[in-house]
C-alpha positions in Angstrom: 24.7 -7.0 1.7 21.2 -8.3 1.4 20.3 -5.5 -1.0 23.4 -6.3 -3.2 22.6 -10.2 -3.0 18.9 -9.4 -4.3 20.6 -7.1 -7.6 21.8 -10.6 -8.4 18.2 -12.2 -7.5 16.4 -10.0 -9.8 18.4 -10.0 -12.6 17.5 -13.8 -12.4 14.0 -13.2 -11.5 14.0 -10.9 -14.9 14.5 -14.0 -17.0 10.8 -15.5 -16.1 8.8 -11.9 -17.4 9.0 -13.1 -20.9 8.9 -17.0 -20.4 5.9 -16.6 -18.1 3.9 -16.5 -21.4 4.7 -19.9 -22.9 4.1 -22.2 -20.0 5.9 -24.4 -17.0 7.5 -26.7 -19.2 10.0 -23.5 -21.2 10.5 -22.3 -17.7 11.9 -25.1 -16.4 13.8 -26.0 -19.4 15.0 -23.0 -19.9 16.3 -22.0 -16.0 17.4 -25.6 -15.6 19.4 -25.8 -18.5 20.7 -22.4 -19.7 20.2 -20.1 -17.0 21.1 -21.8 -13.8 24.4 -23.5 -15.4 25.5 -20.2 -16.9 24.3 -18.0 -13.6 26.8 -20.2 -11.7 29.1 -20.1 -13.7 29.6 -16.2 -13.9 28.9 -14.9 -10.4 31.5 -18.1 -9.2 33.7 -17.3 -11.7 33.4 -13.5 -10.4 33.8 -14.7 -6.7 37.1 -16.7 -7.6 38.4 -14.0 -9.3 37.6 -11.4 -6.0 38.9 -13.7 -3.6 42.5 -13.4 -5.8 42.2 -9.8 -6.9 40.4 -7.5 -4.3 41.3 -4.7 -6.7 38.7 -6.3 -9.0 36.0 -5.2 -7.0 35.5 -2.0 -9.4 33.8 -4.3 -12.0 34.3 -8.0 -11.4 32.2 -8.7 -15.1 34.8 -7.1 -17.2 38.0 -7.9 -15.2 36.9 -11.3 -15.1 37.6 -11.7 -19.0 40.7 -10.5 -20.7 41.7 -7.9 -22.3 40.6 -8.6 -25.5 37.2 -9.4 -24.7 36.2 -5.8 -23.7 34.6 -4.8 -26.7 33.0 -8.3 -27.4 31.2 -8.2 -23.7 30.0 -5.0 -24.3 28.1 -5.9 -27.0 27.0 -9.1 -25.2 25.8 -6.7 -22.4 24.2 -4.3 -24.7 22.2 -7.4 -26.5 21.4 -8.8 -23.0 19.8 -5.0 -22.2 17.9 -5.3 -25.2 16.4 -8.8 -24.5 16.0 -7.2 -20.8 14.0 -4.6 -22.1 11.7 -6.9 -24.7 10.5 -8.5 -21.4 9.5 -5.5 -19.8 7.8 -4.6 -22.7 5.8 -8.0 -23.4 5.0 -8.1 -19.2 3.6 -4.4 -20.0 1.6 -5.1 -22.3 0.0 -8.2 -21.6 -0.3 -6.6 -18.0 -1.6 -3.6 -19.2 -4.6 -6.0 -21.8 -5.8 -7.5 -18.6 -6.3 -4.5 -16.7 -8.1 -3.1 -19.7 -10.4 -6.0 -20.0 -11.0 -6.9 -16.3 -12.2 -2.8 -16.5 -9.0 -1.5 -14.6 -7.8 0.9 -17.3 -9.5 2.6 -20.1 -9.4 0.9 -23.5 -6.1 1.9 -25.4 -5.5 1.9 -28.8 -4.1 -2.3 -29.7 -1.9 -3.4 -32.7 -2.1 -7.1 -32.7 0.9 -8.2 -35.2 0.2 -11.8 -35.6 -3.4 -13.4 -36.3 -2.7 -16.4 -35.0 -1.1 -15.9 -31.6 -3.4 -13.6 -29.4 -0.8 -12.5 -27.6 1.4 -10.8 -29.8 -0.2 -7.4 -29.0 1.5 -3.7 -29.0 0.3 -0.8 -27.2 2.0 2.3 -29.0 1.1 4.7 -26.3 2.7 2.4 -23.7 5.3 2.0 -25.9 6.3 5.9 -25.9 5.8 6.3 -22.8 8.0 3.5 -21.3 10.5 5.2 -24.0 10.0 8.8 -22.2 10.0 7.4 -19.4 13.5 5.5 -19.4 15.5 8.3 -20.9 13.7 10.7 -18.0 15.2 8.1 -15.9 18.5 8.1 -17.1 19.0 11.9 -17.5 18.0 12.7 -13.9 19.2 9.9 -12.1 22.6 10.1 -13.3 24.1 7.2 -11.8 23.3 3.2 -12.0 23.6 3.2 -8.2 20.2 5.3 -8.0 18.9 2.9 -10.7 20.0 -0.2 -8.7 18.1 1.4 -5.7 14.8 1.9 -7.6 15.3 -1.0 -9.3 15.7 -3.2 -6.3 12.7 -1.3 -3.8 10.0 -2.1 -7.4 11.4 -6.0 -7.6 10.7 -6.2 -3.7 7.8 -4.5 -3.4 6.2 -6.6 -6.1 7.3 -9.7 -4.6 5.7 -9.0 -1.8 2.7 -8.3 -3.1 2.7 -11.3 -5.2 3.5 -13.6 -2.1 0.0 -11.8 -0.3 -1.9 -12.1 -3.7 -0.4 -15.8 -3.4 -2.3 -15.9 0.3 -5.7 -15.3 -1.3 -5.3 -17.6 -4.1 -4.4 -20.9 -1.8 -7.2 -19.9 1.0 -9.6 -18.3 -1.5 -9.8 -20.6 -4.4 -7.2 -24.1 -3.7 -9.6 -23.7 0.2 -6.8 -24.4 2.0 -7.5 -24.2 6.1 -6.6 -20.5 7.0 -3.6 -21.5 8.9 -2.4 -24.1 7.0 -2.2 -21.2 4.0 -0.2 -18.5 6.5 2.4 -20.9 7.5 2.9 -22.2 3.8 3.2 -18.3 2.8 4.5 -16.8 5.5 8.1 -18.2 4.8 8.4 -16.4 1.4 6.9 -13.4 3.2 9.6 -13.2 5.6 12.2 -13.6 3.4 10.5 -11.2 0.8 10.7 -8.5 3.7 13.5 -9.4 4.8 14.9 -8.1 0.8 12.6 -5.5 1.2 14.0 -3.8 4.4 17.3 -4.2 3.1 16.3 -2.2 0.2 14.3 0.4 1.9 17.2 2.3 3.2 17.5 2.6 -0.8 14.3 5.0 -0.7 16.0 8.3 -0.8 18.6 7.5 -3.3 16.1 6.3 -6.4 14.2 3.8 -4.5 10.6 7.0 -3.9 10.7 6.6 -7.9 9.1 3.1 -7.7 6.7 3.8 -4.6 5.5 7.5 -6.6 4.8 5.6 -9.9 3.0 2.9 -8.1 0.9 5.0 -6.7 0.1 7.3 -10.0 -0.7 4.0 -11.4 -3.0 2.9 -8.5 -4.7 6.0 -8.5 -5.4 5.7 -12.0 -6.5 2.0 -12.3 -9.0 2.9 -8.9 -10.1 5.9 -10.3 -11.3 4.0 -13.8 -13.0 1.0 -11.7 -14.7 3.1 -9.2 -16.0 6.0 -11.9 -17.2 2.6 -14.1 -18.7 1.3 -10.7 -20.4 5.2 -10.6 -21.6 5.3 -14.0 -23.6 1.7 -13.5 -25.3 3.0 -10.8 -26.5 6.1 -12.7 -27.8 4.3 -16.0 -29.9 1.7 -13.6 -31.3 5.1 -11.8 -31.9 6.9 -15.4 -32.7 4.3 -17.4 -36.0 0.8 -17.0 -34.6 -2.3 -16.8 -34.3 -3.8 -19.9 -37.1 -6.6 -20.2 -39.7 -4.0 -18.5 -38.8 -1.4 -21.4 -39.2 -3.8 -24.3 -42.4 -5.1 -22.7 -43.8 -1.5 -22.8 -42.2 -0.7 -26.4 -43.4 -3.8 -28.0 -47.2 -3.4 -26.2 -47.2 0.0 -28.1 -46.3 -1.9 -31.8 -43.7 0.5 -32.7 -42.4 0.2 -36.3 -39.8 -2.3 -37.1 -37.4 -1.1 -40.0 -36.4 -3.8 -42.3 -33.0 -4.9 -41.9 -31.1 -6.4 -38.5 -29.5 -4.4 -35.8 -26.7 -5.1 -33.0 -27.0 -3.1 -30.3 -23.9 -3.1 -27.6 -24.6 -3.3 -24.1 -22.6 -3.1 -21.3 -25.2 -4.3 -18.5 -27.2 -6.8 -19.5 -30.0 -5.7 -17.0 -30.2 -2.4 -18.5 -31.8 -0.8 -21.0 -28.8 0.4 -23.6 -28.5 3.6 -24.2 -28.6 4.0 -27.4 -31.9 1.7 -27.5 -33.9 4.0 -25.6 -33.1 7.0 -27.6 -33.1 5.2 -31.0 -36.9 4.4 -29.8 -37.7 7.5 -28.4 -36.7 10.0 -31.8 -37.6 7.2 -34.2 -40.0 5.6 -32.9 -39.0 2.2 -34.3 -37.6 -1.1 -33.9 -35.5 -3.1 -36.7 -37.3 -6.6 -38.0 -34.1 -8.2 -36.0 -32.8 -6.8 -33.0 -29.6 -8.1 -30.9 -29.0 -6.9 -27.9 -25.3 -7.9 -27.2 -23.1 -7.8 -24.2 -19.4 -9.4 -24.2 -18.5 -10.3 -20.7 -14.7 -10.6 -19.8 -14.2 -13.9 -17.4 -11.7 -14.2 -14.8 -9.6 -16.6 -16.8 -7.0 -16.6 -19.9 -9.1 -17.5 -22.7 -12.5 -18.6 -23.1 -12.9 -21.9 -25.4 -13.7 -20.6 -29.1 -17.2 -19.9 -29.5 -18.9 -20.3 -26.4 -20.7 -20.7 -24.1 -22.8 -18.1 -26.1 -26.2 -17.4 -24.2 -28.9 -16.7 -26.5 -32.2 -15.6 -24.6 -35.6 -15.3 -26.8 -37.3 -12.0 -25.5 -39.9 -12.5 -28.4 -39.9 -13.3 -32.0 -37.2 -11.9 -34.0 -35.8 -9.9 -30.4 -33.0 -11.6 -28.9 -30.5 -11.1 -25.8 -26.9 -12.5 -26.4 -24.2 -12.7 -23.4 -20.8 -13.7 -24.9 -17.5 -14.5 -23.0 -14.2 -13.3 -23.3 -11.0 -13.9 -21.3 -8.8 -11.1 -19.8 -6.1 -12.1 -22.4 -8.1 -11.7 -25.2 -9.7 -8.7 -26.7 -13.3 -8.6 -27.7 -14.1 -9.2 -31.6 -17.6 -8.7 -32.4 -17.4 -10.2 -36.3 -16.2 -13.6 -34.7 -19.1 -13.4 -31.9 -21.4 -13.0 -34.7 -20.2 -15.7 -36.8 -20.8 -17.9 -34.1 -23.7 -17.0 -33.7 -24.6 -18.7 -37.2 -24.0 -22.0 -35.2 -26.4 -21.3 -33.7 -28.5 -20.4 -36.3 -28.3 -16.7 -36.4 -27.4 -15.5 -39.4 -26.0 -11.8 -39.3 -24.1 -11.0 -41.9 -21.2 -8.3 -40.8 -22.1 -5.7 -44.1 -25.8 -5.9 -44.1 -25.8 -5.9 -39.6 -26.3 -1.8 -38.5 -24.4 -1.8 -35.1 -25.9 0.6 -32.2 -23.6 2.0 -29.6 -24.2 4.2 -26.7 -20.9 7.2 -26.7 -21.5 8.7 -23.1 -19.9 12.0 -22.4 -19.3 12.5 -18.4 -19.2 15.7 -16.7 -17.6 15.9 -13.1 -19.8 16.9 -10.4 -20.1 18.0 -6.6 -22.7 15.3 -6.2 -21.6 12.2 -4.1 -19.3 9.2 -5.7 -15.8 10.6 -5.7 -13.7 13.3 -4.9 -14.1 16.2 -7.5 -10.3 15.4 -8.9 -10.9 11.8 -9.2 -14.0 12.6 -11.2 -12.1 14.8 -13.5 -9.2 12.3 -13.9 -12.2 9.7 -14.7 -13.2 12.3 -17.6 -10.0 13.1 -18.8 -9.4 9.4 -19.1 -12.9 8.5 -20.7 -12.5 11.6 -23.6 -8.7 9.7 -24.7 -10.3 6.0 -24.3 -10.4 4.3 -27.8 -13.5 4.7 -30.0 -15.6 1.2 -29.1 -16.2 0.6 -32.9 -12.1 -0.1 -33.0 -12.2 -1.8 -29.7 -15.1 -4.4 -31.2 -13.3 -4.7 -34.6 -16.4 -3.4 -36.6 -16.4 -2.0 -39.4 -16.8 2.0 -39.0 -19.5 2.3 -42.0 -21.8 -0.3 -40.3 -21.8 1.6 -36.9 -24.4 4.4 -35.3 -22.8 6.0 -32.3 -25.8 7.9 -30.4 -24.3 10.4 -27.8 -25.4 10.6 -24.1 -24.4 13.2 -21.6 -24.1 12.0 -18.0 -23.5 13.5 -14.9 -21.3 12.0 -12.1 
């Protein structure tokens, strides 16, 4: 019965993926005053009608409207599938931005339809796959019962994770006492398992789908974070730190090319990539040089144009940390026009743009397993090219290649 009852829960719960976006106050207008009202109304309505006609049991939504009405609740039902499915496709994709920009995922290929809302984003690839993915579903499931079941073990699952993710935020960040933080939690925990045991009996009928594609996904997202992780610790091995290298560069008075350059970064302790090679077959240095690492905070958004933090390594040679939310995605040509605040003038068509394209081979040598490493590879050879990523303009951009061993 409990695993019935929370069918009903999450079909309410499903209302809040889309609304999540906008704020408290559209939440609680909109549950308070459309949902809730017109939730009661239909599952009472259904129960009334069971409690006179038992034989109704087959499908209480239609027999609960006459005749007549078939056709017309169909279509409601289709719409209401439709909505269904926007939110899952708008909770996808914003989920799917912050995992890419708190380094969880690889950077994807992003449509952003509207210039003025920064969330408005679509992820194509996502997009065909949640497609493939639902008709696969369909076709071999065969019957909503199966869906219900994976349906039901996924909403449960995630709502209990949630409730321990809740745990860390009230301890961890509101510094609540320890105690204080379990007993306030643990009531939603035990009725969040108490759904979930009711649904686990669910796991051979539909309910493994949920548990197998979690864990794909895990796999992946650890797989991209620890490789990244990897890969740091292999540039500060193979390459100076990044104020000892200029020191010895600019000792040696190496040739500076007119113009300016922007060279990416990803470590701002490091020496780029493509700056040490650019130095050592050119043997030069542009009058201007930026050296420019975004950083993506912990938080929505970060407040338009700053903090920027401009460091003077010498005249003319500059190190530049800018801040980005995990909702946001980086754009370099907005960076640099703040920059002009500052006094920095870098035009976008006469600025050369350096970045480092590393190719990764998977090794025996220690890190990760050897299929984890070749996951990471496979994963880093479809990423999105980083001149797309930084919204720069392709004929302004030098991409000098690097091939690393992990």
């Amino acid at each position: 019965m409990l695993g019935s009852v929370f069918l009903v829960l999450t079909g309410a719960e499903a209302l809040y993926a889309d609304m999540g976006h906008f704020g408290r106050r559209p939440i609680q207008l909109g549950w308070f005053v459309v949902a809730l009202p017109a939730l009661l109304l239909q599952y009472f309505g259904q129960g009334a009608l069971l409690m006179r006609t038992p034989a109704a049991l087959a499908n209480p939504f239609y027999f609960l409207a006459p005749d007549w009405m078939l056709y017309p609740l169909i279509a409601l039902a289709t719409m209401a599938t439709v909505i269904a499915s926007q939110a899952m496709l708008s909770g996808a994709f914003s989920l799917t931005l912050q995992a890419v920009q708190l380094g969880y995922l690889p950077p994807l290929r992003i449509t952003h339809t509207s210039a003025e809302q920064h969330g408005q984003i679509y992820f194509g690839l996502l997009n065909w796959f949640m497609f493939i993915g639902t008709v696969g579903l369909i076709l071999s499931f065969g019957s909503s019962s199966n869906l219900a079941a994976a349906y039901g073990i996924a909403v449960s699952g995630s709502m209990i994770i949630t409730t321990l993710l809740m745990y860390r935020v009230v301890q961890a960040h509101w510094h609540w006492n320890p105690l204080l933080a379990a007993m306030a939690v643990g009531g939603f925990l035990l009725i969040d398992l108490a759904f979930f045991l009711a649904n686990a009996q669910k796991i051979p009928h539909g309910g493994w789908f949920p548990l197998l594609l979690g864990a794909a996904v895990f796999t992946i997202m650890s797989t991209w974070a620890r490789g990244r992780a990897i890969v740091a610790d292999h540039l500060r091995e193979q390459f100076p730190p990044l104020l000892q290298f200029l020191q010895e560069i600019l000792s040696q008075a190496p040739y500076r090319t007119p113009g300016r350059a922007v060279l990416l970064s990803q470590h701002p302790d490091i020496t780029p990539p493509a700056l040490l090679q650019n130095v050592r077959h050119n043997k030069s240095l542009h009058e201007q040089v930026y050296i420019l690492t975004v950083r993506t905070e912990p938080v929505p958004y970060v407040p338009s144009g700053g903090p920027l933090k401009i460091t003077t390594i010498q005249e003319n040679l500059f190190q530049v940390v800018a801040r980005c939310g995990f909702m946001e995605t980086p754009d370099i040509p907005r960076v640099l026009a703040h920059l002009a605040t500052h006094g920095h003038i870098l035009p976008v068509d006469e600025t050369t743009f350096f970045l480092s394209r590393l190719t990764f081979l998977a090794t025996p040598k220690p890190g990760m397993a050897i299929w984890r490493e070749k996951i990471f590879v496979f994963l880093s050879r479809n990423t999105q090219r980083a001149s797309s990523y930084f919204h720069l303009p392709a004929d302004q951009v030098v991409e000098i290649g690097l091939v690393l061993e992990i």
